[in-house]
C-alpha positions as a Markdown table, in Angstrom:
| # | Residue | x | y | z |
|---|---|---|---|---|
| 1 | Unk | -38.7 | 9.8 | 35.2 |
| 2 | Unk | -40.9 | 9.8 | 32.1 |
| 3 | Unk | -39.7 | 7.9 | 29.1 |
| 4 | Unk | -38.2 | 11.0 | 26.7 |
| 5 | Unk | -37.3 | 13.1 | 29.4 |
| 6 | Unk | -34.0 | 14.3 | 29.0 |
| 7 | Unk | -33.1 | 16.2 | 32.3 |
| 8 | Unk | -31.9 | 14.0 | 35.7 |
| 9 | Unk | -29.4 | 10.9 | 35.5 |
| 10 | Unk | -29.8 | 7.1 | 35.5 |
| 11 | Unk | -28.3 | 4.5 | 37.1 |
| 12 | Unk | -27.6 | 1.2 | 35.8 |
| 13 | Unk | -27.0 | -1.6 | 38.6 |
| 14 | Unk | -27.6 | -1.0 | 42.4 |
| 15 | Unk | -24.8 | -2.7 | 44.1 |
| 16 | Unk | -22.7 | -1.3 | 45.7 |
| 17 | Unk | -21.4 | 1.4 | 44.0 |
| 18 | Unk | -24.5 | 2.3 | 42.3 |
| 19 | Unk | -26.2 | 2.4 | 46.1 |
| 20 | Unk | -24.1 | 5.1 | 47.0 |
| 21 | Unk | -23.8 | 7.0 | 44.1 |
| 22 | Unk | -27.9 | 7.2 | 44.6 |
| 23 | Unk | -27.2 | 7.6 | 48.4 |
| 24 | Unk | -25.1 | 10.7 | 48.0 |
| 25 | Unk | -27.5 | 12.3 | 45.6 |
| 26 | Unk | -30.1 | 11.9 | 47.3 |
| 27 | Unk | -28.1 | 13.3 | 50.7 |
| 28 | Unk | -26.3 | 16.4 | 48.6 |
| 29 | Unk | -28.2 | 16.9 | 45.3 |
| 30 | Unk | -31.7 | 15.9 | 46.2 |
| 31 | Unk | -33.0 | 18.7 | 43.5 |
| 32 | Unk | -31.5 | 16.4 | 40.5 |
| 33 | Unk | -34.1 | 13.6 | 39.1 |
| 34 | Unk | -32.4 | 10.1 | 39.6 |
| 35 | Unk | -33.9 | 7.0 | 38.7 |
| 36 | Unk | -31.7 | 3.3 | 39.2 |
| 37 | Unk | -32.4 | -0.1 | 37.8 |
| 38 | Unk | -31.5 | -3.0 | 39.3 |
| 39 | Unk | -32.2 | -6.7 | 38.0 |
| 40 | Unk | -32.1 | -8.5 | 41.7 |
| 41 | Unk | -35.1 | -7.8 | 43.8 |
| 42 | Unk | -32.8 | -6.1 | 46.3 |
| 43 | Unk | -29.9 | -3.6 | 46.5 |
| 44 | Unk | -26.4 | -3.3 | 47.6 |
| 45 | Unk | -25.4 | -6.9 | 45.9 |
| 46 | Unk | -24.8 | -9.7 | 48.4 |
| 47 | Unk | -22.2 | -10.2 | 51.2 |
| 48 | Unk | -20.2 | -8.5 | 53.6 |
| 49 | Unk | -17.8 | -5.3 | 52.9 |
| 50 | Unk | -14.9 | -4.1 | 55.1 |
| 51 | Unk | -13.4 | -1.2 | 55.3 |
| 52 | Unk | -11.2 | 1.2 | 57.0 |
| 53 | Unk | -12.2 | 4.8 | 57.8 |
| 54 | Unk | -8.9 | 6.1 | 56.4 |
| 55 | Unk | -10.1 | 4.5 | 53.1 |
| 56 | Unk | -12.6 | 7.5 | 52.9 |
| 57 | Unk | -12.8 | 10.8 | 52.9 |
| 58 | Unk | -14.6 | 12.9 | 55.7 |
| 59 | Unk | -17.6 | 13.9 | 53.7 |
| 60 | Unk | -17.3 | 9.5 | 52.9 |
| 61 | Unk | -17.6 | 8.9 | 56.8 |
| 62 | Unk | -20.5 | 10.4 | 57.0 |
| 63 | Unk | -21.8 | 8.7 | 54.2 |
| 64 | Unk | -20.9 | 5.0 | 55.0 |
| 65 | Unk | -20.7 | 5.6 | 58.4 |
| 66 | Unk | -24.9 | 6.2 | 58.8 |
| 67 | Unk | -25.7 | 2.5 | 56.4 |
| 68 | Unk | -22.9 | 0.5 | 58.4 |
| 69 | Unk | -24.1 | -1.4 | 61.4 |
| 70 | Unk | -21.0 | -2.5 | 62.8 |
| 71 | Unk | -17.3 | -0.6 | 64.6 |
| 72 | Unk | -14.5 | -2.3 | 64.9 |
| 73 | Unk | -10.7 | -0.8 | 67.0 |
| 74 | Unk | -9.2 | -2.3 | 64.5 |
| 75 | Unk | -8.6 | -5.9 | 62.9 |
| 76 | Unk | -6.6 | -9.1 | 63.4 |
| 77 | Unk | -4.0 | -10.9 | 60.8 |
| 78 | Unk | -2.4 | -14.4 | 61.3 |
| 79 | Unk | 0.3 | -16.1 | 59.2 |
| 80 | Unk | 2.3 | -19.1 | 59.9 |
| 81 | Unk | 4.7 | -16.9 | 61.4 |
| 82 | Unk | 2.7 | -13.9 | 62.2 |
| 83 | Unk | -0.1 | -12.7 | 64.3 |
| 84 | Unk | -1.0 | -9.2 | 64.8 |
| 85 | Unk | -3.2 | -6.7 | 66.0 |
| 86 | Unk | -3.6 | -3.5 | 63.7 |
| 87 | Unk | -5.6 | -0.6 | 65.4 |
| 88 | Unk | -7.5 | 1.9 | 63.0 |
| 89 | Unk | -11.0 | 2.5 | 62.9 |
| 90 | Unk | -13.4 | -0.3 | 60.9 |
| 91 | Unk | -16.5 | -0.8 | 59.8 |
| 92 | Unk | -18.6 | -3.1 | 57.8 |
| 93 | Unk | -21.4 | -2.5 | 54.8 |
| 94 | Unk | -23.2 | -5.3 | 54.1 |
| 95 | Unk | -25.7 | -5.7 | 51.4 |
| 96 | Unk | -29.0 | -5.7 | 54.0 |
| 97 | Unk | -28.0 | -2.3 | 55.2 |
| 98 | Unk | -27.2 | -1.1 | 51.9 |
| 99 | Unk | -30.9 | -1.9 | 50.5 |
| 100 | Unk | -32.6 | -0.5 | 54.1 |
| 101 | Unk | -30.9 | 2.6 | 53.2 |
| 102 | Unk | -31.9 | 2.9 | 49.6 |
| 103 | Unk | -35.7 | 2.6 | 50.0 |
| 104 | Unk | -35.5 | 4.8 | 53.2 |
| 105 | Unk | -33.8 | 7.5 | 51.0 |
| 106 | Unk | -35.5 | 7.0 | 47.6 |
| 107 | Unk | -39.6 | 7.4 | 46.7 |
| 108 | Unk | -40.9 | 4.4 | 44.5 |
| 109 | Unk | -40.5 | 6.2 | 41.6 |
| 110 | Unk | -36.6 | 6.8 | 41.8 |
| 111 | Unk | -35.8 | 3.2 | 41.0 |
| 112 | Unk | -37.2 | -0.4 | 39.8 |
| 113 | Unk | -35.7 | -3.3 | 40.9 |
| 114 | Unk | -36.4 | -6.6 | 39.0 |
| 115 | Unk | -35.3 | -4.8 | 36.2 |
| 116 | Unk | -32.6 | -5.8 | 33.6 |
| 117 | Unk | -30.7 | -3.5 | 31.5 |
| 118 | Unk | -29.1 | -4.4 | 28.5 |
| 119 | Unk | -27.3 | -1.6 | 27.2 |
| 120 | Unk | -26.2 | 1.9 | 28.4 |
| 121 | Unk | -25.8 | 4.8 | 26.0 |
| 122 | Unk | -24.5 | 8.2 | 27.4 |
| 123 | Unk | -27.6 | 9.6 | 28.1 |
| 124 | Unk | -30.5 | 6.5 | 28.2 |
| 125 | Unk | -30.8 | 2.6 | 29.6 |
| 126 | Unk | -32.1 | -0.1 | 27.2 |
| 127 | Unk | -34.3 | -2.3 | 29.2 |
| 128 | Unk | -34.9 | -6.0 | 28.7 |
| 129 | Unk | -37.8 | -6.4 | 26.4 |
| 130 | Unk | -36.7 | -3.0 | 24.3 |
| 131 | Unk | -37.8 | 0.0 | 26.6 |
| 132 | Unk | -35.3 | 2.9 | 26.7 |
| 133 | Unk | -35.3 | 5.2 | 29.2 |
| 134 | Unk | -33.9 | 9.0 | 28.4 |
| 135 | Unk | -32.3 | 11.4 | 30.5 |
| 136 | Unk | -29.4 | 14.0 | 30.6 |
| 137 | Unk | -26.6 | 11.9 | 31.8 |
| 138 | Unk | -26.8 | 7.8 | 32.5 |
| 139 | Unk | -23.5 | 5.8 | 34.7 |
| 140 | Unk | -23.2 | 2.3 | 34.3 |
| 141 | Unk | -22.4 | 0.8 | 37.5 |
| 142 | Unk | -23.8 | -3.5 | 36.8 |
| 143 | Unk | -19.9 | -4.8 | 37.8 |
| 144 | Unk | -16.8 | -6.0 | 36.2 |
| 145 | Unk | -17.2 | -6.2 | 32.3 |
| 146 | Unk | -14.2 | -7.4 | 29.9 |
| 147 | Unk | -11.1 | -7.4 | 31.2 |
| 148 | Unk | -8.7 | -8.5 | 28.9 |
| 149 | Unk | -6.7 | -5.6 | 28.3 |
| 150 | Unk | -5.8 | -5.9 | 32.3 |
| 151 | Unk | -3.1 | -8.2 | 33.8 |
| 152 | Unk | -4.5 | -9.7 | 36.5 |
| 153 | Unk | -5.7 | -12.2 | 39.5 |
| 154 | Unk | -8.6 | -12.9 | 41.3 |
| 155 | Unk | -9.6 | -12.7 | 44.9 |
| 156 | Unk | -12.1 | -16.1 | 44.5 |
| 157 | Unk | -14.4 | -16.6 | 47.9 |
| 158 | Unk | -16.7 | -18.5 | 49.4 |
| 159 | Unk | -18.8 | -17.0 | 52.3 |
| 160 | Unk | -20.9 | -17.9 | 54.7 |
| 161 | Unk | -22.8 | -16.3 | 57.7 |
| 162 | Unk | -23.4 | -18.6 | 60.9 |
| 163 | Unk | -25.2 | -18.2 | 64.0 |
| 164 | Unk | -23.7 | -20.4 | 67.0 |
| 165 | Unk | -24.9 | -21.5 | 70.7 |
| 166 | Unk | -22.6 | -19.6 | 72.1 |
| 167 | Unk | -20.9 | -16.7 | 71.6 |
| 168 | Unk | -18.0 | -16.9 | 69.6 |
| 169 | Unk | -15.9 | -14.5 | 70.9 |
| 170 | Unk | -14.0 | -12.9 | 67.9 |
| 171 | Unk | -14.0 | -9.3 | 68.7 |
| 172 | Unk | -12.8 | -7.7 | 65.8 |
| 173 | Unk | -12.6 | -9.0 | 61.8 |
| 174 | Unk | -9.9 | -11.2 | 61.2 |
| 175 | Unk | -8.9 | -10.0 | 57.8 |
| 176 | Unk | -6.3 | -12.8 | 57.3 |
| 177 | Unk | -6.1 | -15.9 | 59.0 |
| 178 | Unk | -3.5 | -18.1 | 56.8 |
| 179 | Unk | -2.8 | -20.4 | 59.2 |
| 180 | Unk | -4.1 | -23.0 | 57.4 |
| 181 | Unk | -2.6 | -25.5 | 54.1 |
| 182 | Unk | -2.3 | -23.7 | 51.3 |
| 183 | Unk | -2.5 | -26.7 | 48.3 |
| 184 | Unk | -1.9 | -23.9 | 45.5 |
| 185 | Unk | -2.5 | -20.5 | 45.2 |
| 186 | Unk | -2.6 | -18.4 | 48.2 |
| 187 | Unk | -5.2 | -19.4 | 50.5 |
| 188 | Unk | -6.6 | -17.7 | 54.0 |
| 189 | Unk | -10.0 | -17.3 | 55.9 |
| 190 | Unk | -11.9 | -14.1 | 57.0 |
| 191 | Unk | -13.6 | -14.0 | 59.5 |
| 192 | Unk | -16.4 | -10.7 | 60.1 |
| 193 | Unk | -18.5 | -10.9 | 63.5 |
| 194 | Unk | -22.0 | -9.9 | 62.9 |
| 195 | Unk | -22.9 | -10.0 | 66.9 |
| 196 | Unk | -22.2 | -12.0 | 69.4 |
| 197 | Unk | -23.5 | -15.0 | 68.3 |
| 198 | Unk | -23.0 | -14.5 | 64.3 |
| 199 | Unk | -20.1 | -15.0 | 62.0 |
| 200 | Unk | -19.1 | -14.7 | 58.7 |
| 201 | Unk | -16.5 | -16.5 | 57.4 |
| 202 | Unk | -14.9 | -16.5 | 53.9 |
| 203 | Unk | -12.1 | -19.5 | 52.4 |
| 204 | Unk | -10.1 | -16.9 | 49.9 |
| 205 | Unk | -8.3 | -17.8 | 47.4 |
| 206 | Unk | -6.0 | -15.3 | 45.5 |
| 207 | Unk | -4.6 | -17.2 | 42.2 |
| 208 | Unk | -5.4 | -16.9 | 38.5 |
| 209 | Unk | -8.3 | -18.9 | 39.1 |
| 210 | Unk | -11.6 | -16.7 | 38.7 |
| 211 | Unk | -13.6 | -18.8 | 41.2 |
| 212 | Unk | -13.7 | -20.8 | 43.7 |
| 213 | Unk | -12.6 | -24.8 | 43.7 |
| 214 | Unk | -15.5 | -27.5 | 44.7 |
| 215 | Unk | -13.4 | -28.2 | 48.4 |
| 216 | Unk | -13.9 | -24.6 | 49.3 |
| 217 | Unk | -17.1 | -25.4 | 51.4 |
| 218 | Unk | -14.9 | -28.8 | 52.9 |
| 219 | Unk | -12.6 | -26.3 | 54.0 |
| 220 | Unk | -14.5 | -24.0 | 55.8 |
| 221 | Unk | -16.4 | -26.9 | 58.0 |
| 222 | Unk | -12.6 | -28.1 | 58.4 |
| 223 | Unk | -11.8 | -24.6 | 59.6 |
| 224 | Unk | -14.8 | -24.3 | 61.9 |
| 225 | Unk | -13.8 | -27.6 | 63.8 |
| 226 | Unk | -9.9 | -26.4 | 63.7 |
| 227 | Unk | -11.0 | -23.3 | 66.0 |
| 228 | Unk | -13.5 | -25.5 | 67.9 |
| 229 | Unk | -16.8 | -23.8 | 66.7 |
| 230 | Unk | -19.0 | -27.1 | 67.4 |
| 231 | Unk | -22.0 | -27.3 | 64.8 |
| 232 | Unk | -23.2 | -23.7 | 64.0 |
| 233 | Unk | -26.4 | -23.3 | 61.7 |
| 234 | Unk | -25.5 | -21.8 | 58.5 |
| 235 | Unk | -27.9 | -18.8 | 57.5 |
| 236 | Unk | -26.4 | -18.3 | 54.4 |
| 237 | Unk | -23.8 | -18.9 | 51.3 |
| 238 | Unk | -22.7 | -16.8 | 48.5 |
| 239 | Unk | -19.5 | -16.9 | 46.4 |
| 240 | Unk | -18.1 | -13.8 | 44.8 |
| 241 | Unk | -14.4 | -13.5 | 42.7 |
| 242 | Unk | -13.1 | -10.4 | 42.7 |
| 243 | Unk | -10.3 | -9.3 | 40.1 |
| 244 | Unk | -7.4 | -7.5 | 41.1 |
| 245 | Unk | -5.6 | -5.6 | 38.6 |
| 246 | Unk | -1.9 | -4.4 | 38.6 |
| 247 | Unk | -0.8 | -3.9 | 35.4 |
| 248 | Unk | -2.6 | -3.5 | 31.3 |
| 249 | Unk | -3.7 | -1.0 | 29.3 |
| 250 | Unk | -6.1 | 0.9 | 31.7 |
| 251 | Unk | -6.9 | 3.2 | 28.8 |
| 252 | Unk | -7.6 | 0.5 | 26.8 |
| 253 | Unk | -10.0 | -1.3 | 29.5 |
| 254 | Unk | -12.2 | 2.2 | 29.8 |
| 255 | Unk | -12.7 | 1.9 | 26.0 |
| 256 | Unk | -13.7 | -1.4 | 26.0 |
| 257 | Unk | -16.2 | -0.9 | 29.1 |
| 258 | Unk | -18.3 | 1.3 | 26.5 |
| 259 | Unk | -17.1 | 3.9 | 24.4 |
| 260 | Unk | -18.6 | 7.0 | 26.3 |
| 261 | Unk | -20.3 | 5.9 | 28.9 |
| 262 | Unk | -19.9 | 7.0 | 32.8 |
| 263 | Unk | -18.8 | 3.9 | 34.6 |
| 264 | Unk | -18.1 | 3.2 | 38.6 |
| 265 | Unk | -17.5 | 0.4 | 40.3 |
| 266 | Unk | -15.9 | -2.3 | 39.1 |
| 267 | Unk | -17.0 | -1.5 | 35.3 |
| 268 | Unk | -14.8 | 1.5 | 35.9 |
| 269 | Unk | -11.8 | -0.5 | 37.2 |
| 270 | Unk | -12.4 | 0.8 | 40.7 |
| 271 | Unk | -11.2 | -1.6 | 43.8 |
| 272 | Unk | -8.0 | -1.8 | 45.4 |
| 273 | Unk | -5.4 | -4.4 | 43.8 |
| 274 | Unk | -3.9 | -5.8 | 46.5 |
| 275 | Unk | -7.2 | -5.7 | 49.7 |
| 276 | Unk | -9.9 | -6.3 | 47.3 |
| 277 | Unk | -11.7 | -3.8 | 49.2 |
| 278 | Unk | -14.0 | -1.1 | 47.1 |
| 279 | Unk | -15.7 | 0.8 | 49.7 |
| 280 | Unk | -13.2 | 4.0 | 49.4 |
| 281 | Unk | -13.7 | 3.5 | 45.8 |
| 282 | Unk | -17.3 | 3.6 | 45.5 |
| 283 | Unk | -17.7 | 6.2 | 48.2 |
| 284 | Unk | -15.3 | 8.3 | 46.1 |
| 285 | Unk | -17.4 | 8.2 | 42.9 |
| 286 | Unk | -20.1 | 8.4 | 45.1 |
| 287 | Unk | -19.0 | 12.3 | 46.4 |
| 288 | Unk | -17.4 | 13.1 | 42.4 |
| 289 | Unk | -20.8 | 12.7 | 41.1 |
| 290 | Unk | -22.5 | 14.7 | 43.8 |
| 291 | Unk | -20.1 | 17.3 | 43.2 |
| 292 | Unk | -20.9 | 17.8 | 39.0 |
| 293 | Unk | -21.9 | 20.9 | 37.6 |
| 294 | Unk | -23.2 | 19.2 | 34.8 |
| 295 | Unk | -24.8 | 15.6 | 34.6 |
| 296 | Unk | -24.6 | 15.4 | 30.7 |
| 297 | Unk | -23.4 | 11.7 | 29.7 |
| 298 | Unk | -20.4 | 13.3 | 28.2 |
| 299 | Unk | -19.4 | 15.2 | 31.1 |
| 300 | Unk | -20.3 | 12.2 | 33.4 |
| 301 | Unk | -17.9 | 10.2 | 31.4 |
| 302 | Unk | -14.9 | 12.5 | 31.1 |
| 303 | Unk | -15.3 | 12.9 | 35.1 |
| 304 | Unk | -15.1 | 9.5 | 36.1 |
| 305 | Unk | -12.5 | 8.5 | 33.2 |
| 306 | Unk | -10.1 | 11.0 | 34.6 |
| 307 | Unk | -10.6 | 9.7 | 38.2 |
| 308 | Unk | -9.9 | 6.2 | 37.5 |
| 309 | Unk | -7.0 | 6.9 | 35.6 |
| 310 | Unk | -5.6 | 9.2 | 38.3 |
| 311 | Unk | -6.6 | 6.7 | 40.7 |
| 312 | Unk | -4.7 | 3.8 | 38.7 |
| 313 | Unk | -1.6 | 6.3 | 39.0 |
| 314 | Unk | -1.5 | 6.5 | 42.3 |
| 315 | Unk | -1.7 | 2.5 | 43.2 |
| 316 | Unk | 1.6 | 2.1 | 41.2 |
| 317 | Unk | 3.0 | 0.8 | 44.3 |
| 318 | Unk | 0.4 | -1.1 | 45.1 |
| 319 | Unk | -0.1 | -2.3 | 42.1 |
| 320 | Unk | 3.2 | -3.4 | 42.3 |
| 321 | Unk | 2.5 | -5.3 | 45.3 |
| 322 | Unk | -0.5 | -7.3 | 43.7 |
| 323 | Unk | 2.2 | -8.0 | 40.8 |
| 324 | Unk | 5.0 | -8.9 | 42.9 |
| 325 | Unk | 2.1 | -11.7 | 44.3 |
| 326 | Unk | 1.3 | -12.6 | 41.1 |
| 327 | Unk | 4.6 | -13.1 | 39.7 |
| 328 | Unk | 5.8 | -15.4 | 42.4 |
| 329 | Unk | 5.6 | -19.4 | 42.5 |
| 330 | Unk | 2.6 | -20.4 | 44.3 |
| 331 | Unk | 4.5 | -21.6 | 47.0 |
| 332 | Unk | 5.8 | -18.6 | 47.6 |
| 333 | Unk | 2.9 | -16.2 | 47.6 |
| 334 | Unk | 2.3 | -16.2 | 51.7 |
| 335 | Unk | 5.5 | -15.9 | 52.5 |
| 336 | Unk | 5.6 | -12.5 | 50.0 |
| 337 | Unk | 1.9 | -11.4 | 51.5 |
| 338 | Unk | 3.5 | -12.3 | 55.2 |
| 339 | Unk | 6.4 | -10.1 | 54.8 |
| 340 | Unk | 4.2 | -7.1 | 53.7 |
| 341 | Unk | 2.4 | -7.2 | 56.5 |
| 342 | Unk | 5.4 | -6.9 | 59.1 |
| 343 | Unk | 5.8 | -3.6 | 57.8 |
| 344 | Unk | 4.4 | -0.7 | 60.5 |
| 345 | Unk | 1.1 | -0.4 | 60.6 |
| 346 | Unk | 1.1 | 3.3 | 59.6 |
| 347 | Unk | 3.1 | 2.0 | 56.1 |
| 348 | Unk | 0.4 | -0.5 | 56.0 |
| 349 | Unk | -2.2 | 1.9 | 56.5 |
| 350 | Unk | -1.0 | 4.5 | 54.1 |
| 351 | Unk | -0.8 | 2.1 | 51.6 |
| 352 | Unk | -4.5 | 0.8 | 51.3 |
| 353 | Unk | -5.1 | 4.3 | 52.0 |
| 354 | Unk | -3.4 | 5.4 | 48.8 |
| 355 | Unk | -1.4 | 8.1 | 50.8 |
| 356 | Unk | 2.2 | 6.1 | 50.7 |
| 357 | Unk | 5.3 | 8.8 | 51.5 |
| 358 | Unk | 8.4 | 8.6 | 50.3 |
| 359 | Unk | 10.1 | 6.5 | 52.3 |
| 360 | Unk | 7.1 | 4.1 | 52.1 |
| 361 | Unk | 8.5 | 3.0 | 48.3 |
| 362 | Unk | 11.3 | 1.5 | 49.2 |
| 363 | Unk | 10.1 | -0.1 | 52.8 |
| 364 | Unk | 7.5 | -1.7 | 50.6 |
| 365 | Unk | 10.1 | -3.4 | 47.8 |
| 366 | Unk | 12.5 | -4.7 | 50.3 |
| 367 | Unk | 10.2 | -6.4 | 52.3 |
| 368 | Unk | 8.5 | -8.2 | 49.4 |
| 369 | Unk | 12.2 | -9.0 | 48.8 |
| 370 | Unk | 12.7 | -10.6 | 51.6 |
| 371 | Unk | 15.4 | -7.8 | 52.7 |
């Protein structure tokens, strides 16, 4: 994409969202010129990403389903007094798969990684060093941006992928395992099998804090030991915080995000406030922008804006869940996450895939009342 041209859109950050908002072009719109920057030397961002296949649409499945490398009948939670078994179908999109995909799909010339931007207009990219790049539409997809006019906390995480001796026998993800001291906050593990032989394994924290305390790696050995792992080779470590909103002026946030501009991902205030997950979000944004008649900046903007506030709307109750979490004592914040998750499956289900019924209101309030 020349510099001046004004036809074609640009991306501006290939993690996650960006990735797939580039995949699904490429897949459905493959006339359109598309160029994305991204400042790391790879795409898709770093780590591990769950997700259920209710979370996406069917057109979504296909998308995610061809980059993820792992399946998954479903996923195991465990509370002090709590352990379950959910069935659904699950997957996982990691950041390696994520970056195979994108220079499979895309030529050299549809992206530059190494690349920093610094500013995104409605319709061009200023690079780092003063080069602007043109073109008929741009989306800003480079990650969470100022928040303050959201209420908040933050899902705070240290991970780390392992390869043991033997196998370790965890045949699904643990999404929650809170057996474990809590010492503030609300505090579990996750656990996401990679093979046989390979683990990933997160110490979560969900409090007010944006990242992770200096005993988080102490835990995780800890952890390792408690479940009788004996002295597996770390491959690698990464910490992430991820904020989960449940109440603000969402309005206001979009404003402040860049007055115009297209944005997805977290920029655009899209990730679920009480999983952390953002897999059905990006996928989402991913098939909205494949399906524009026009890829003007304004348009781009107006598109995505009215998602992400409809999409705000409709977590209400989930939103409420996050807040009912945030609102409580520390030393209370398992006990109201536990009670959530004794609810059916299907309730459970419905609700992180933003489809709750009726009924699902009320089943929802009483148990993070206790009732």
């Amino acid at each position: 994409m020349a510099r001046g041209r004004r036809d074609g859109i640009l991306i501006a950050g290939g993690g996650l969202a960006g990735s797939l908002a580039a995949l699904a072009m490429a897949r459905h719109r493959p006339d359109v010129p598309l160029l994305v920057v991204e400042e790391r030397e790879t795409f898709g961002g770093e780590g591990h990403r769950l997700f259920a296949e209710t979370e996406l649409e069917e057109k979504g499945a296909a998308l995610a389903g061809a980059i993820a490398p792992a399946r998954w009948p479903g996923f195991y939670l465990a509370f002090p007094g709590l352990a379950r078994k959910i069935k659904g179908e699950w997957g996982d999109l990691d950041a390696a798969s994520l970056h195979k995909a994108m220079t499979a799909a895309l030529t050299p010339g549809q992206y530059r990684l190494g690349t920093k931007v610094v500013a995104v207009r409605e319709d061009a990219l200023v690079l780092d060093g003063g080069e602007t790049i043109k073109a008929e539409g741009a989306i800003d997809a480079r990650g969470a941006t100022n928040l303050s006019a959201l209420s908040l906390i933050y899902e705070a995480r240290l991970e780390r992928d392992y390869a043991f001796r033997a196998p370790h026998r965890v045949d699904r993800p643990v999404t929650i395992d809170a057996t474990v001291p809590q010492g503030g906050g609300l505090r579990y593990f996750e656990c996401v099998p990679l093979d046989e032989t390979r683990l990933a394994i997160a110490d979560v924290c969900i409090s007010e804090r944006s990242q992770s305390d200096d005993q988080a790696g102490a835990r995780i050995d800890l952890y390792l030991k408690t479940r009788g792992w004996d002295r597996p080779r770390k491959l690698a470590e990464r910490s992430a915080a991820r904020p989960l909103p449940y109440d603000g002026d969402f309005a206001a946030f979009w404003r402040l995000g860049g007055a115009r501009v297209a944005k997805i991902g977290l920029r655009g205030g899209f990730i679920h406030p009480v999983s952390g997950r953002s897999v059905g979000d990006a996928v989402r944004t991913a098939l909205l922008l494949a399906r524009q008649q026009s890829f003007a900046g304004e348009a781009l903007h107006d598109a995505f804006e009215a998602d992400a506030k409809q999409l705000w709307k409709k977590r209400e109750l989930a939103r409420s869940v996050a807040a009912a979490i945030a609102g409580a004592p520390a030393d209370e914040r398992l006990a109201r996450l536990e009670a959530l998750y004794r609810l059916d499956g299907a309730v459970i289900e419905r609700l992180f895939g933003d489809r709750p019924g009726l009924l699902d209101r009320g089943r929802v309030q009483r148990a993070l009342r206790g009732r």
